[in-house]
C-alpha positions in Angstrom: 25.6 -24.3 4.0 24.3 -27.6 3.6 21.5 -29.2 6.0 22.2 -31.1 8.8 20.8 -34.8 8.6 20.3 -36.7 11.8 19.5 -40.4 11.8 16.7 -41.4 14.8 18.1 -42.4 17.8 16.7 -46.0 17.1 18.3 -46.5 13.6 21.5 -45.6 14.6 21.1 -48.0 17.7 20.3 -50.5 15.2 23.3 -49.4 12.6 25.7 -49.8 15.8 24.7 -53.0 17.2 24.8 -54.5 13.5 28.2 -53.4 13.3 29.2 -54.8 16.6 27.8 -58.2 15.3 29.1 -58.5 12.0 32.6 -57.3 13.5 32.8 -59.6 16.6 32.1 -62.6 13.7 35.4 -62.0 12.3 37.3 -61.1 15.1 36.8 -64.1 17.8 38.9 -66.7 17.5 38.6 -69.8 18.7 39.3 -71.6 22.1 43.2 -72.3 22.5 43.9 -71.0 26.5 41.4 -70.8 29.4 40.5 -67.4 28.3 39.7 -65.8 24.9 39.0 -62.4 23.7 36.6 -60.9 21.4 37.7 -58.0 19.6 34.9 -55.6 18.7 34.8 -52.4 17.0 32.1 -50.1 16.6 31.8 -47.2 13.9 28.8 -45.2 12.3 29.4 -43.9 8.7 33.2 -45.1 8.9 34.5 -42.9 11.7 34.9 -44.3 15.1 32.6 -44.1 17.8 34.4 -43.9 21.6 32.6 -44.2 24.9 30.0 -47.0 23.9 29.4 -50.1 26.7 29.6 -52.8 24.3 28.4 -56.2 26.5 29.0 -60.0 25.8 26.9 -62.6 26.9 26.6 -66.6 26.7 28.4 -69.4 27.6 27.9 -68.6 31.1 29.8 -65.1 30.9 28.1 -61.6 31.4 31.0 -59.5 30.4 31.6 -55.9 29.3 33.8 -53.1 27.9 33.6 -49.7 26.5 34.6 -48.4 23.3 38.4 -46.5 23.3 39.2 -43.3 21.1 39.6 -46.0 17.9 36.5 -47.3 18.5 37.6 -50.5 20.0 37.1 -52.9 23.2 38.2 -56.5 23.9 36.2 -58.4 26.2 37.1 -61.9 27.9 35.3 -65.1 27.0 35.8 -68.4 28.7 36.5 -70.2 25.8 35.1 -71.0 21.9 31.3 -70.8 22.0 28.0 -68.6 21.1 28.2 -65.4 22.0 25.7 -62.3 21.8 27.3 -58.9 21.5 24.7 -55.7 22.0 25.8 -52.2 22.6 24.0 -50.4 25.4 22.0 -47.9 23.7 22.2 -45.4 26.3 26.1 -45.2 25.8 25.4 -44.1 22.6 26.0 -39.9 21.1 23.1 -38.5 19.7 
């Protein structure tokens, strides 16, 4: 049987929210209706990970959404724009 290797709670925080970020910069698109959506998926070592509160803020918006069975939320913006996407770390499986 082989061991069992768990990453600290704070690296994989870390390993997610990079994710989140380098995803979101390829999936928002620019302005062209009054809303937008930003597309963000979040996986650890390739597999999906469901349940996690992923939340948006900038521009003046303070949005949110959680993770689907993919690993996948979309979350309104107002328009083109600097965004910060963070995942909240106590959404997150041990």
């Amino acid at each position: 049987m082989e061991p069992t290797v768990r990453m600290p709670r704070w690296l994989w925080c870390l390993t997610a929210a990079l994710g989140v970020a380098v995803c979101a910069l390829f999936t928002a698109t620019p302005a062209h209706a009054a809303d937008d959506i930003i597309k963000v998926t979040v996986t650890h070592d390739d597999q999906p990970v469901a349940a996690v509160t992923v939340l948006v803020t900038g521009e003046g918006t303070d949005a949110r959404g959680t993770t689907d069975d993919a690993g996948v939320t979309e979350v309104a913006v107002p328009g083109s724009g600097t965004y910060e996407i963070t995942v909240d770390p106590a959404t997150l499986p041990e």
